[in-house]
N, C-alpha and C positions, 0 to 999 in steps of 0.2 A: 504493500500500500504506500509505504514510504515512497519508492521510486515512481511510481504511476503519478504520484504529486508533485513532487522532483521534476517529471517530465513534462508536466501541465505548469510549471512556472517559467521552467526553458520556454515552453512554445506560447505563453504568454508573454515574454518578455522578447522576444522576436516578432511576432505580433505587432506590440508596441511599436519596435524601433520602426516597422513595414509602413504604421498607418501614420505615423510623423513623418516620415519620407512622402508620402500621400499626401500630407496636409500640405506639408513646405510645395508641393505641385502644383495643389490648388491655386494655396496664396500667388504662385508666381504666375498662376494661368489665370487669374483674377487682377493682377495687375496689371499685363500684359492686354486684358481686355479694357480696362479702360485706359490704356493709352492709345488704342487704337479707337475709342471710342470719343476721345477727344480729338485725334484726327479727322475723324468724318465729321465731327461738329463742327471744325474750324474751316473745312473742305468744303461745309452747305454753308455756311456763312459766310464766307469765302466768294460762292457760287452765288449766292441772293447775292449778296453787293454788288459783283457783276453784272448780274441780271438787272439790278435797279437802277445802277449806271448807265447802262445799255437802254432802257427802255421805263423811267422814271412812272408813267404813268399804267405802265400795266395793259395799256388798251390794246398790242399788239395778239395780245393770247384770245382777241376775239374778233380778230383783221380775219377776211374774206378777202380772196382774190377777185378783182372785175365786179367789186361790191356798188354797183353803179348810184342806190342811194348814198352813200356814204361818200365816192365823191363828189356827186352834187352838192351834197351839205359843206362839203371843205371848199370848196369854189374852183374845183384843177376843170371843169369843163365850164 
């Protein structure tokens, strides 16, 4: 009985050292995701600025080609 316990605190204590190596994983796969996650934040923010510079008013994302009311209204004909 003695060694059967003996052997259950070895394979407990190997265990341990297994799931700490697992954790230190995590943590560094959890870091590693928000630095990438701060890159996409700064990439769409990045991108809206451009987009807003480019086209302040927004009105292009409902431009129609040969939209002939539309340039009547601006005066090109």
């Amino acid at each position: 009985m003695r060694t059967f316990s003996r052997l259950m605190e070895i394979y407990q204590f190997f265990w341990m050292l297994e799931s700490h190596a697992e954790q230190r994983l995590a943590w560094e796969d959890a870091a590693q995701a928000r630095i990438a996650r701060d890159r996409a934040e700064a990439q769409a923010a990045a991108q809206l600025a451009a987009m807003l510079e480019a086209n302040p008013s927004g009105s292009l994302g409902h431009a129609k080609l040969d939209d002939e009311e539309a340039i009547n209204r601006s005066g090109l004909l």
